[in-house]
C-alpha positions in Angstrom: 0.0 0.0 0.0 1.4 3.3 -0.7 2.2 5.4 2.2 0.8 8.6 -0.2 -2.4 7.9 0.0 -4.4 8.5 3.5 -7.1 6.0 4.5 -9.9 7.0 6.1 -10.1 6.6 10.1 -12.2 4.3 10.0 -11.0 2.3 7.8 -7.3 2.4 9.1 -4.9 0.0 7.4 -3.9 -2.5 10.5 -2.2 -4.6 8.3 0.6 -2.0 7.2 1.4 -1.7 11.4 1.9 -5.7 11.8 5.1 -7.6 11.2 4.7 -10.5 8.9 4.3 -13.3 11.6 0.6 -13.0 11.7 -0.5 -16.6 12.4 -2.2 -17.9 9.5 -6.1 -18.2 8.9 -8.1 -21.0 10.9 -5.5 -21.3 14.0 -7.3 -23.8 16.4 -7.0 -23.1 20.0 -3.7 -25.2 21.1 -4.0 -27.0 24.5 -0.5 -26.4 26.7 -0.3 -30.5 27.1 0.0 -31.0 23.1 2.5 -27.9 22.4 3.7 -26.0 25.9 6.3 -24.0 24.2 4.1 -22.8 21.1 1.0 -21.9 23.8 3.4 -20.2 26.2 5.0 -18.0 23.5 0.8 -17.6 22.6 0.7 -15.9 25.8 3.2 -13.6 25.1 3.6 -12.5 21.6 2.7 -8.9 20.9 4.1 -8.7 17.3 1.0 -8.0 15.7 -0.6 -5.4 17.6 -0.3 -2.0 15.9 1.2 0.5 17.4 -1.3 3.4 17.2 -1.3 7.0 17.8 -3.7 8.2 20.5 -5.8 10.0 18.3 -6.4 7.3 15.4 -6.6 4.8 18.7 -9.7 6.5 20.1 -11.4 6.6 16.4 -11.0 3.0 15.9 -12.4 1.7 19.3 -14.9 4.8 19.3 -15.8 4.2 15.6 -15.4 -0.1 15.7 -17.3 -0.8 19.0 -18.6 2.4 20.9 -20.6 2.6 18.4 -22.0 -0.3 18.1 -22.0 -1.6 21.3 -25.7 -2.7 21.0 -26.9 -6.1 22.5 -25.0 -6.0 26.6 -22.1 -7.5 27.3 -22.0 -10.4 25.5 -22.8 -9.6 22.0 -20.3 -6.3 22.7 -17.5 -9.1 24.1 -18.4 -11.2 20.8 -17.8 -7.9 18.5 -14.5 -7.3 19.9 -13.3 -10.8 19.8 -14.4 -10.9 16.1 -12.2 -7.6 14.9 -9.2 -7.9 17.0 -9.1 -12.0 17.6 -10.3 -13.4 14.8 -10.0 -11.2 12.1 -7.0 -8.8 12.5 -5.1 -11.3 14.8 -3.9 -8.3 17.1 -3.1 -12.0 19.9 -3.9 -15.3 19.6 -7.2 -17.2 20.6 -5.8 -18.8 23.4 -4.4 -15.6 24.8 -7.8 -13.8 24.6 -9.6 -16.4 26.4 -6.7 -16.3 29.4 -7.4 -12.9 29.2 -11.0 -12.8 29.6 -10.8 -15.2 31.7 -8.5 -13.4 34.1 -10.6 -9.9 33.5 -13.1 -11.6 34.8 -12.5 -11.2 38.2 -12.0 -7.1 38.1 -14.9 -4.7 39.0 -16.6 -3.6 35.5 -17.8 -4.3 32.5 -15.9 -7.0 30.7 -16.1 -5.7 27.5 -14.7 -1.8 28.6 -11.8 -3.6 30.3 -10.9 -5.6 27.1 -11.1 -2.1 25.4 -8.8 -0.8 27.7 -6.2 -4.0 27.6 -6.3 -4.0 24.4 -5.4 -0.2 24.1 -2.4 -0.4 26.8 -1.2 -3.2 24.2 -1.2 -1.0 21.2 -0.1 2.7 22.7 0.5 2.1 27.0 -1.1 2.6 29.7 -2.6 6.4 28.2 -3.7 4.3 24.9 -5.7 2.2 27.3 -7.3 4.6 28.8 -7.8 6.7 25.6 -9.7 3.5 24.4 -12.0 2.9 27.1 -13.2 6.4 27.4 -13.7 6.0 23.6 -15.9 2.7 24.4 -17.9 4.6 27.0 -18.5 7.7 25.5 -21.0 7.1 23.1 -23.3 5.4 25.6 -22.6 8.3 28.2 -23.6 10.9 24.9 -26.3 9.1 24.3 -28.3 8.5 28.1 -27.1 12.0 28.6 -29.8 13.4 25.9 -32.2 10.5 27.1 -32.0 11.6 30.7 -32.7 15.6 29.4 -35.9 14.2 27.3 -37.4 12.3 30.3 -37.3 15.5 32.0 -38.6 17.4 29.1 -41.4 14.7 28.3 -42.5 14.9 32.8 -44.0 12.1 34.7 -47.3 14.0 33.9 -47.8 12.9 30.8 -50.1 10.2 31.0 -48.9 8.4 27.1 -45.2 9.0 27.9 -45.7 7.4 31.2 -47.4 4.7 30.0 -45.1 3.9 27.4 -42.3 3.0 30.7 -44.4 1.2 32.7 -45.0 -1.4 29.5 -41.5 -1.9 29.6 -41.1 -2.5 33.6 -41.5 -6.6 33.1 -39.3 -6.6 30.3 -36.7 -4.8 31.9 -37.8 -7.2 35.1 -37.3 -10.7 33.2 -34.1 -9.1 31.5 -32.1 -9.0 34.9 -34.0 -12.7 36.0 -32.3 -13.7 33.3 -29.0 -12.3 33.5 -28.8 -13.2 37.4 -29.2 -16.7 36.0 -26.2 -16.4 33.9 -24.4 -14.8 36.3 -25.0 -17.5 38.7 -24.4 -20.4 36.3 -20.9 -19.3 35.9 -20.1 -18.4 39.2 -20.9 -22.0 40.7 -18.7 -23.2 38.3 -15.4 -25.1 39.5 -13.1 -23.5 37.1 -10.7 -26.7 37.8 -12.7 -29.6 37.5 -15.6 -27.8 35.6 -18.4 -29.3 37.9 -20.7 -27.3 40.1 -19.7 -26.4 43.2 -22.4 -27.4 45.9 -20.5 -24.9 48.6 -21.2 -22.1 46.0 -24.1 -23.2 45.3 -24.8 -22.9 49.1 -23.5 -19.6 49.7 -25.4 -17.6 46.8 -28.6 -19.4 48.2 -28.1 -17.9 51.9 -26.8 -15.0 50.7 -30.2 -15.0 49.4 -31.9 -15.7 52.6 -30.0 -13.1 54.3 -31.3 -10.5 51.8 -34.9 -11.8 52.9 -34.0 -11.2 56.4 -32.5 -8.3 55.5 -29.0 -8.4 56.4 -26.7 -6.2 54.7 -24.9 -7.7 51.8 -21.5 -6.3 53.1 -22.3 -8.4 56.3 -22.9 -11.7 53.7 -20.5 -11.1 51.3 -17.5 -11.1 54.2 -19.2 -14.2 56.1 -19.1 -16.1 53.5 -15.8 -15.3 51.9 -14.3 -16.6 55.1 -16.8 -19.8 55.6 -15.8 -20.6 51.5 -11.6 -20.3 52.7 -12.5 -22.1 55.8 -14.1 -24.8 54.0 -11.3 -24.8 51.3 -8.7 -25.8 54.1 -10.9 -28.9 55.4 -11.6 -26.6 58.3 -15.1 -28.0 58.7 -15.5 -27.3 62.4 -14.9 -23.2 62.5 -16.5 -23.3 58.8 -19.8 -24.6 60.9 -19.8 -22.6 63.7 -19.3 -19.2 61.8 -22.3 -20.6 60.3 -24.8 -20.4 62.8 -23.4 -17.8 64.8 -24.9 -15.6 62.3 -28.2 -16.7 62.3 -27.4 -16.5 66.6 -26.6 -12.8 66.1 -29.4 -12.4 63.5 -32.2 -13.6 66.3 -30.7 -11.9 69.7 -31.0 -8.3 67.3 -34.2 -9.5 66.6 -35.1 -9.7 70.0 -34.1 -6.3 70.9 -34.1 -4.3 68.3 -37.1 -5.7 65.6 -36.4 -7.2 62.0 -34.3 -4.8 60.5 -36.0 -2.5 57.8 -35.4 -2.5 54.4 -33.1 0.6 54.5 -30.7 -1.4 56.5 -29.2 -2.8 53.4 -28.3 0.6 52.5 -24.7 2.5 53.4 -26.3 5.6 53.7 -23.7 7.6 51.9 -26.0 9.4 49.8 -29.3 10.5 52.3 -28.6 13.4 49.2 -27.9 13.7 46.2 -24.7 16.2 46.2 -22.5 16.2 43.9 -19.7 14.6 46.6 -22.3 11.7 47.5 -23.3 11.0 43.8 -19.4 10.5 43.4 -19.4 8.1 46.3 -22.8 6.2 45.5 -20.6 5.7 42.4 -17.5 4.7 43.3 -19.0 2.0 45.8 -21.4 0.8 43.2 -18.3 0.4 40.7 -16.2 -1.3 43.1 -19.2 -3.9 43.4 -20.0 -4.9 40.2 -18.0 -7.9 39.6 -20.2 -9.5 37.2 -21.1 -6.2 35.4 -23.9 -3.8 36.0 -26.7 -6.3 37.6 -24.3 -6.5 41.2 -24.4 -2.5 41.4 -28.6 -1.9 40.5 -29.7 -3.1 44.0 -26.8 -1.4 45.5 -28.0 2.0 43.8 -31.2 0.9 44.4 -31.2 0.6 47.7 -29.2 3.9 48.5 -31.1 6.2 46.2 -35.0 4.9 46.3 -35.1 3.3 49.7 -32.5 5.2 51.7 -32.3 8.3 50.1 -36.0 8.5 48.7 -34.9 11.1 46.3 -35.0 8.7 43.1 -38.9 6.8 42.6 -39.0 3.0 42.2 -40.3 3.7 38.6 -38.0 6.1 37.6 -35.5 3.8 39.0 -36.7 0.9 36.9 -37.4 3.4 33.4 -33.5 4.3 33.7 -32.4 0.8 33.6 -34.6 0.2 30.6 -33.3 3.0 29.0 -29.6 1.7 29.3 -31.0 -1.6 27.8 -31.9 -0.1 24.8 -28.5 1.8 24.7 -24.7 1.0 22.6 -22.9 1.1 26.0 -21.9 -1.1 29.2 -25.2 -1.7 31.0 -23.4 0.4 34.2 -24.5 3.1 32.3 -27.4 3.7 34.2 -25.9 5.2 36.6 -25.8 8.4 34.5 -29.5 8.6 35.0 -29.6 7.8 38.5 -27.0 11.4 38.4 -28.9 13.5 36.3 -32.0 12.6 38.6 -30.4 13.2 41.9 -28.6 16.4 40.5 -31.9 17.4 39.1 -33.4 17.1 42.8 -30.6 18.8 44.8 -29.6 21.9 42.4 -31.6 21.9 38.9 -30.3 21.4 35.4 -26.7 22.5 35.7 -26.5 19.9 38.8 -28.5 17.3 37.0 -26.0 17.5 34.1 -22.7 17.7 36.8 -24.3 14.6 39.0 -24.8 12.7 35.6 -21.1 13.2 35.0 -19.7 12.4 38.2 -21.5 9.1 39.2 -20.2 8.2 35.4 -16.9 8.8 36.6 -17.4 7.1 40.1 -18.7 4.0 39.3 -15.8 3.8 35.8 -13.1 4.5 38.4 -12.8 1.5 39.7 -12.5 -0.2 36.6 -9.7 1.9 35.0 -7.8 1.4 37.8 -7.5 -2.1 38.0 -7.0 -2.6 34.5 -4.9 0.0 33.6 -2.4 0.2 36.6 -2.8 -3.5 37.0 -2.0 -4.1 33.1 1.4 -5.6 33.9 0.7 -7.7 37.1 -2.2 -8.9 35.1 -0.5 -10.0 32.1 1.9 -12.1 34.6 -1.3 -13.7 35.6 -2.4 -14.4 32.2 1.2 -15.6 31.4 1.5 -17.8 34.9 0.4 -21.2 35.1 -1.6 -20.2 38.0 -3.9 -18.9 35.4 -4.6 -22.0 33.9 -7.4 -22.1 37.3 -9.0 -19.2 35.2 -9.6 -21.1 31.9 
């Protein structure tokens, strides 16, 4: 290709970056027992990543996949896989899946963190962040305006209102379904590939405690400790820890009454300043292992039930709306901001709080994978991380 003649952006000539050891068409995924030395080097070769500059680096993952970052997470995983894996061969099968794998276990939306690993691959740790604020930003555009026309349109307005409440189930069976998914990988013995009945356990009184109404912080910790306990063979303190929360539960049910519903909540946004949003946003980011559907109660509970300054149907039209938006379902957190800016200062708030729970519950995210980026390609290079494939 002549160098005279300027592509367009979006249509940037990867190949003319690349050396000439892409691996050829069709490469099956090689298991380490048949070819260790081949799979390690897999793992580790970054010859055919281009090396980008910043600006034609945010085009490309704005234009390629902010874009069109319709259909949650897994269609938008599937997209990226598709034009970096498969057809421009920036890394090899196996490595993506390591990858993915190991991602996995980082706060945030998958498919932003492969954005942004993919980015620190091409141009460092600024090309990584450069190409997940080009992922985000469309979606953040775009439930920016929606969030200003919901106001516009009012509650009032009996056809408008109407037109949200048909979508409440949907929205309702959409999360039902993606708990299940959730759920059916997270039992998942990643070494044997069986169900785990102890996991199985813990998500189902994890459930109960929410009926009881125990604060998930409270559950998540327990149980953390009763899963390592039981991991160890230490059956005895595993047991005990058991029951002496369902002890605890009943003696502060004797003296003080079943909690209330707020009790799940933090309470660090009562309001919705600018410095709360921020917080409600940085908590609910460093929650959402598993994407989005970890932080909605979380926000939930904080801004309808706690804070009463968000509606249960608002609540609920804001995560339809993200559904129906090209971005990382998280992304309705942006709503949440602009309503509780909206509330505590008008429409200069609404847009300020709309920005700054975007950036609080992002944060987390970014910093994991970008400062991480080197300690987690280790893990992705260790044998260790063969427990995450």
């Amino acid at each position: 290709m002549s160098s005279n003649t300027a592509p367009p952006p979006e249509t940037t000539d990867l190949e003319s970056q690349k050396h000439s050891t892409t691996p050829p068409e069709g490469d099956e995924v090689t298991s380490p027992a048949h070819n260790g030395n081949e799979y390690t080097d897999s793992l580790e070769d970054n010859s055919n990543v281009p090396h980008l500059s910043l600006l034609k680096l945010f085009w490309f993952f704005f234009y390629n996949f902010g874009l069109f970052a319709w259909g949650g997470p897994v269609a938008q995983i599937a997209l990226i896989k598709d034009r970096l894996v498969i057809q421009d061969k920036w890394i090899t099968l196996p490595r993506f899946q390591r990858v993915f794998s190991v991602y996995q276990i980082l706060p945030g939306p998958e498919a932003a963190e492969l954005c942004m690993f993919f980015g620190c691959l091409s141009a460092g740790r600024i090309g990584g962040i450069v190409a997940g604020v080009a992922f985000i930003l469309p979606g953040f555009i775009l439930m920016m305006v929606a969030s200003y026309l919901y106001m516009l349109a009012g509650l009032e307005n009996k056809y408008f209102n109407a037109s949200f409440r048909a979508t409440q189930p949907i929205v309702a069976a959409m999360i039902l379904r993606a708990t299940h998914k959730i759920a059916d990988h997270s039992v998942i013995n990643h070494t044997t590939g069986k169900v785990n009945p102890y996991l199985v356990l813990a998500a189902l009184f994890t459930g109960l405690n929410g009926a009881l109404r125990i604060n998930i912080f409270i559950s998540l910790g327990l149980y953390g400790v009763i899963y390592a306990l039981i991991a160890r063979r230490l059956w005895v303190p595993a047991i005990v820890l058991f029951f002496l929360q369902y002890g605890g539960y009943a003696i502060y049910v004797v003296f003080r009454g079943v909690p209330s519903p707020v009790s799940l909540a933090l309470g660090i946004a009562k309001t919705p300043s600018l410095k709360n949003l921020f917080v409600l946003g940085l908590v609910a980011g460093s929650l959402s292992f598993g994407g989005a559907y970890t932080a909605i109660p979380f926000i939930q509970v904080e801004a309808v039930l706690r804070g009463a300054w968000l509606s249960q149907h608002v609540f609920i039209d804001c995560i339809a709306i993200g559904n129906g938006l090209p971005a990382p379902l998280v992304i309705f957190a942006t709503f949440v901001g602009f309503q509780g800016g909206l509330v505590d200062g008008g429409l200069g708030n609404a847009f300020a709080g709309a920005a700054i729970i975007t950036l609080g519950i992002f944060f987390p995210c970014f910093v994991f994978t970008i400062a991480g980026h080197s300690l987690l390609e280790k893990l992705v290079r260790n044998k260790v991380g063969y427990l995450f494939h």
